[in-house]
N, C-alpha and C positions, 0 to 999 in steps of 0.2 A: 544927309544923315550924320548926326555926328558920331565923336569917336567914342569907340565904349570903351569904358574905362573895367579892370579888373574887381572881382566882388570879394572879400577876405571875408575866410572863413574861421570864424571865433566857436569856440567850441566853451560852456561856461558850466562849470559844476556849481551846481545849488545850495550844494550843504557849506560852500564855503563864504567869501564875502563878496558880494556881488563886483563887481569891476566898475571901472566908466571907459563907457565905449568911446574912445575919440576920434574927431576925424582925421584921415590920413591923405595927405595930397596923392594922388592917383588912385586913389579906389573910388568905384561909385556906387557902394554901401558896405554893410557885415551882414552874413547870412549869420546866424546865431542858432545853434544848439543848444538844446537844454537839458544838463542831465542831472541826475539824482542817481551818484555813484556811477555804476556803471552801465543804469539804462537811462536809454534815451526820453526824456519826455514831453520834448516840443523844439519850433523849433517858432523862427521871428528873422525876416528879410527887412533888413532897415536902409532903405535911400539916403547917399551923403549925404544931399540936406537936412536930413533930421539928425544930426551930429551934429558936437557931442551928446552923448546922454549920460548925464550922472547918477551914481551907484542908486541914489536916491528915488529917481527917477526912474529908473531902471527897476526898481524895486516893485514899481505901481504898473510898471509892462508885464511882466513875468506872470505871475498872479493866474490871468485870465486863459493863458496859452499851456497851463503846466495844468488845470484843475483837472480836463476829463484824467490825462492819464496817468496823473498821482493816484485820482480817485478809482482808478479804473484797479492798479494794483493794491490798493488797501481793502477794496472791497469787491474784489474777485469778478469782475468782467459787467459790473453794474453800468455804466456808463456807454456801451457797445450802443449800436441804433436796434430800434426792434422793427417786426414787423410793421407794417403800416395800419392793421388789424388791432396791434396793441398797441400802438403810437400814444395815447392817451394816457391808459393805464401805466406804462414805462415810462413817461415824461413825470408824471408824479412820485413815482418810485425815486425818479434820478434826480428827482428837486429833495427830495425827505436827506438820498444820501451826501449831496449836496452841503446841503445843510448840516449834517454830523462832519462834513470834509471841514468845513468852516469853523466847525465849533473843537476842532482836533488845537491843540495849542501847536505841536511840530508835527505839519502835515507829513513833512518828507522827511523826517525820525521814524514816522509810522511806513512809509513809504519804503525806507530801507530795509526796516524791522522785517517787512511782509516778503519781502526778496530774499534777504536770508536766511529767513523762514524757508520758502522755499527753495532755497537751495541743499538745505540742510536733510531735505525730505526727500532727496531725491536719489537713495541710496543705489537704487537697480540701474537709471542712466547712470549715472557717477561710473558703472561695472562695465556699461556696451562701449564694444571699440567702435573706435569711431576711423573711416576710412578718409579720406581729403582725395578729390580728384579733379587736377586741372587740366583744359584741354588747353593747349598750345598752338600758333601757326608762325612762327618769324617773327616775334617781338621778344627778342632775348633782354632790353631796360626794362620792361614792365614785369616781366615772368622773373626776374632779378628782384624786385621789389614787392615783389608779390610774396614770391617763397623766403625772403627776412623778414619779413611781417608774419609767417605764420611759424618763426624761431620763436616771437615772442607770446604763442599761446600758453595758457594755464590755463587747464592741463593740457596736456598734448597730444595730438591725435594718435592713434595705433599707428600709423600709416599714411603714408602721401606719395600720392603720384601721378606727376606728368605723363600725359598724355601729346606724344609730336606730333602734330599732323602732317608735318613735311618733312621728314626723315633726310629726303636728297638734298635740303640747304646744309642741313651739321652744326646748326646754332642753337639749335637748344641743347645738346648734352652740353655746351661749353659752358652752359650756365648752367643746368642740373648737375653738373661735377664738383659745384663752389658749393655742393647743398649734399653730404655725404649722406643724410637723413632722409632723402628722395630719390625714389625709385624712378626710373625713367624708361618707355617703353614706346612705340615705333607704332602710327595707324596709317598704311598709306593710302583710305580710302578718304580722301578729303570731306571734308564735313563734321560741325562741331559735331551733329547727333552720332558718327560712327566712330571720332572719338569719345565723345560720352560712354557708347555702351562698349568699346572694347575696356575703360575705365571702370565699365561695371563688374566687369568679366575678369579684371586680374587682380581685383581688391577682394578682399576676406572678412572686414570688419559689416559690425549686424546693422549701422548706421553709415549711410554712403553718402556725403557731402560735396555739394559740387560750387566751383566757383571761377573766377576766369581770373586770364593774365594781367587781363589792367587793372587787375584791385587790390587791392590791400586790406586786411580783419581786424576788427579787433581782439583786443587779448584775450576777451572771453566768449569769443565764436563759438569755440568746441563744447565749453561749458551750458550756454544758452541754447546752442541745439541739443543737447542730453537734456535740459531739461525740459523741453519741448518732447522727447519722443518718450519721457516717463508718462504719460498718459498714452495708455494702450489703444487707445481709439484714433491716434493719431498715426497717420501711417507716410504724409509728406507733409515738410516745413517750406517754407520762407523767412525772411527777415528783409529790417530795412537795409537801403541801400541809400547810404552819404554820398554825394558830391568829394573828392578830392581835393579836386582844384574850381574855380569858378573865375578863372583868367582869361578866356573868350565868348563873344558873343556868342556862337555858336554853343557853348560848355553850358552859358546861361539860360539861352533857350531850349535846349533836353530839357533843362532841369525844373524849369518854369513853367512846361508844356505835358500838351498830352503824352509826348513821345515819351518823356524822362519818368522816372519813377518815384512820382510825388506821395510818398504814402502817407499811413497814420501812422500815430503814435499810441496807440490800444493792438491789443492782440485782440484775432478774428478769425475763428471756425469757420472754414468755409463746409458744410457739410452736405446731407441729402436733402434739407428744406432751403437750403441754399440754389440747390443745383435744377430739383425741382419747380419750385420758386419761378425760374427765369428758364428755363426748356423751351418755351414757346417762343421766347425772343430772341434764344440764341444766349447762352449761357456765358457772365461775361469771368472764367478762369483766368482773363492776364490780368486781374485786381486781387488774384491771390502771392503773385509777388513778382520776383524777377529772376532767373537763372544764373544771373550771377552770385545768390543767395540761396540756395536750398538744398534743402537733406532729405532722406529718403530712408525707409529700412526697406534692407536687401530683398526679403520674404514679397514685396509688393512686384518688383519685376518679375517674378515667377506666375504671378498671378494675373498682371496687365498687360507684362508687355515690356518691352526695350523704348528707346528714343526712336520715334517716327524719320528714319535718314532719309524721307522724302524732303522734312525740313529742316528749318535751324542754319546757319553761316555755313555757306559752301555749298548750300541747297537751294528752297524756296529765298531763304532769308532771316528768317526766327519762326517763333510761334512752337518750334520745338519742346519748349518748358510750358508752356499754356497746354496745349495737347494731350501731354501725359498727365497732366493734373485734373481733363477732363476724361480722359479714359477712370483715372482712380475715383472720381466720382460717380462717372456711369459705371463704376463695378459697385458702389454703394458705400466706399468710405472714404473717411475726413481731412482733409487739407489743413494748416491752420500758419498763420500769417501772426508771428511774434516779432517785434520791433527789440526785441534783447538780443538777438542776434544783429551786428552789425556788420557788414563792409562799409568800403569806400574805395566808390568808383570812380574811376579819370576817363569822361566822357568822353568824345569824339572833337577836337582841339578846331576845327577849320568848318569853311562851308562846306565846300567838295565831300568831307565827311558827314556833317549833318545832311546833305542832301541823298547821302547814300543811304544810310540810317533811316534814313524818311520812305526810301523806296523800300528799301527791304523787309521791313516791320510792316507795311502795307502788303505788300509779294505774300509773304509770309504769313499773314493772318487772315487774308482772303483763300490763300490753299489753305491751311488747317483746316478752317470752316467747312469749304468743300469737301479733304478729307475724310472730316470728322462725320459727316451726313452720310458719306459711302458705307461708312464704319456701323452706324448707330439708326441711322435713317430718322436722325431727331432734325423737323420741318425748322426749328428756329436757327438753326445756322443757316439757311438757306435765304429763309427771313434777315438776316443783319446781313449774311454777303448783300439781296437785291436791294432791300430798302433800308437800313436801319445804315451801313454804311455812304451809301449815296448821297442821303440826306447827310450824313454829316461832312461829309465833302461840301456841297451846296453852301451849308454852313459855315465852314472855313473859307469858301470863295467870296461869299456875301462880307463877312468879316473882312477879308483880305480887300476887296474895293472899296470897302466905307473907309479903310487906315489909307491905302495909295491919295485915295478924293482928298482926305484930310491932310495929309503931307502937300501934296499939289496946292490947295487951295488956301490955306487956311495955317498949315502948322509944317513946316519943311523940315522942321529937325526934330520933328516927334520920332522918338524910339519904336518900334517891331522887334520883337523875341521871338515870333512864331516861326515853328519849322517851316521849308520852305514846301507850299502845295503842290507845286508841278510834280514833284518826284512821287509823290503822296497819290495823285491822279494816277500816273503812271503806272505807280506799283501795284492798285486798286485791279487795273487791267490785265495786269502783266498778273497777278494772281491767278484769273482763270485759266492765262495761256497756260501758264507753269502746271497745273492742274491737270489740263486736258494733256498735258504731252507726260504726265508721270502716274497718271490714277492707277493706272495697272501695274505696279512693280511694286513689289511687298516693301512693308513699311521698313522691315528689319533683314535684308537677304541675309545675312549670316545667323540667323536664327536658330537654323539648326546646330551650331557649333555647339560645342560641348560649355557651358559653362563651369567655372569654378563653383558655385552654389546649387547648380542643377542637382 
């Protein structure tokens, strides 16, 4: 196998003059973002070989990767996939607007225009406080680098605060002490989810925003989620999630893969025909975003529910942020996944860690599932635990012998980015163990505490 080389990441604004990408000895390509001010709206992996690319050049790339979701914010959610019912009738709709995208003289003059348009409109979020809550476990350089990145928001949150979850190490107040503007508070019940909801419990603002240690926001997080919860239908957010860094193999295959959080660049309702929709196969809520990204108003845990501290790091393993997102739609309202809100996340750097990562995310979303069937007694999680996952396992092993055959026989320095299977297999099983030995202890033991919003 050869050596992987590091992937740089070029981030390029649109409204100015395109660059030329050149090649750089030790990189083995540019991952490229594409934005229009300050949303995102594509993005383009380019292999060193195809370096350099001149501005010129560069100019005939762009084009194709930026149309749905220029076209998507000028003309208000046109562009989305529809039903497979209206698949026909929405392809000619999306070819008509298409064609007015084309015939715009400055797409992304109109593109900006329609942004701060609506930003300008957005007088009542502009008003809700907005709360920040990080949960922490002994990464005092990343929770360093986290809470300076969120010095640089406009506007700025009402409130932020650390959540320890290992109180007996003493490294996190050394770092929430460099940060006078953060509150810092003590959960010695291990587990993101039980610091999550003790984070629910000592914040006050009407929008509760949550994000982890190894990330860093952009400047207008607070902003892009207010404008997100100005539509009253919407009761939980997402946003995309960036890559950081792309300096190991391991960083490159999250990000390439199913594991990592390859999203769009369109905002997407996830709602009751959504949810409905896909009941029988087991509803797929971890494509509404990722945990390291999402906000919430307050009013909805009174209504659903806390974080499930059966799961989530320190527990099952994840699936804690999938979970709650489907209780809120088996209560009957709307999810919605906006790519204006940014982080960037600093993946898991080694194998040892994507191989954990692989297990746990498997662990994790095989109890959910099971969980969630205990909860709801809806057949299609039970459905995607026996068959809908298996098979795809099957599928990743068939994959994974035809790449080993081709290495062996034929191509010995052919590259692999896939997470690695065994741990995947493992976790698959290790799901129901986990399961059977917790189905009976409440999803929230401290339920009855008194909260601050009760």
């Amino acid at each position: 196998m050869s050596e992987f080389l590091p992937w740089k990441i070029q981030h390029v604004t649109l409204r100015k003059p395109l660059p030329e990408l050149s090649s750089e000895a030790g990189f083995g390509g540019i991952f490229v973002v594409f934005w229009c001010d300050d949303i995102p709206v594509g993005q383009l992996m380019i292999p060193a070989p195809l370096l350099p690319i001149t501005p010129a050049q560069f100019a005939t790339i762009v084009p194709p990767r930026i149309a749905k979701a220029v076209g998507d914010r000028i003309f208000a959610g046109c562009f989305q996939d529809s039903p497979p019912a209206e698949s026909q009738k929405h392809a000619t709709m999306q070819a008509e607007y298409l064609t007015q995208l084309l015939e715009l003289k400055n797409p992304l003059e109109s593109c900006s225009r329609s942004i701060l348009s609506s930003a300008s409109a957005d007088s009542d979020s502009a008003a809700s406080p907005v709360s920040i809550v990080i949960c922490t476990r002994n990464r005092p350089e990343a929770l360093k680098k986290c809470l300076a990145s969120l010095r640089k928001l406009s506007p700025q949150p009402t409130e932020i605060l650390v959540v320890d979850n290992d109180p007996s190490s003493g490294v996190t107040p050394e770092v929430t002490a460099l940060f006078p503007e953060v509150r810092c508070i003590s959960e010695l019940k291990p587990g993101l989810s039980a610091a999550r909801n003790t984070g629910i419990r000592n914040t006050t603002g009407k929008i509760i925003a949550f994000t982890d240690d190894d990330v860093t926001v952009h400047p207008r997080w607070v902003a892009a989620i207010r404008r997100v919860f100005d539509d009253r239908n919407v009761v939980a957010s997402t946003g995309l999630v960036l890559p950081a860094e792309l300096a190991t193999r391991a960083q490159f295959a999250f990000q390439g893969n199913g594991l990592g959080w390859n999203m769009d660049y369109l905002a997407i309702d996830f709602d009751q025909k959504f949810f409905q929709d896909n009941l029988k196969s087991g509803v797929p809520v971890w494509r509404i975003g990722a945990g390291a990204n999402m906000a919430f108003r307050r009013e909805v845990f009174s209504s659903v529910g806390f974080f499930d501290e059966r799961l989530g790091a320190g527990a099952a393993g994840c699936s804690e942020d999938s979970e709650i997102w489907y209780q809120i739609l088996a209560a009957g309202q709307s999810c919605r996944y906006d790519p204006e809100a940014v982080v960037f996340h600093t993946h898991r750097s080694d194998a040892n860690g994507l191989s954990e990562q692989a297990f746990s995310y498997m662990r994790g979303h095989v109890s959910a599932l099971l969980f969630q069937f205990d909860r709801y007694k809806h057949w299609g999680n039970i459905y995607r635990a026996l068959v809908v996952l298996p098979r795809h396992l099957m599928t990743l092993a068939y994959r994974s012998l035809k790449l080993s055959i081709a290495r062996t026989f034929m191509d010995p320095e052919k590259e692999s980015f896939e997470p690695p299977l065994g741990p995947q297999i493992q976790g698959y099983f290790a799901g129901f163990a986990y399961y059977l030995r917790h189905r009976h202890l409440p999803p929230d033991p401290t339920a009855s505490r008194t909260s601050r919003f009760a």
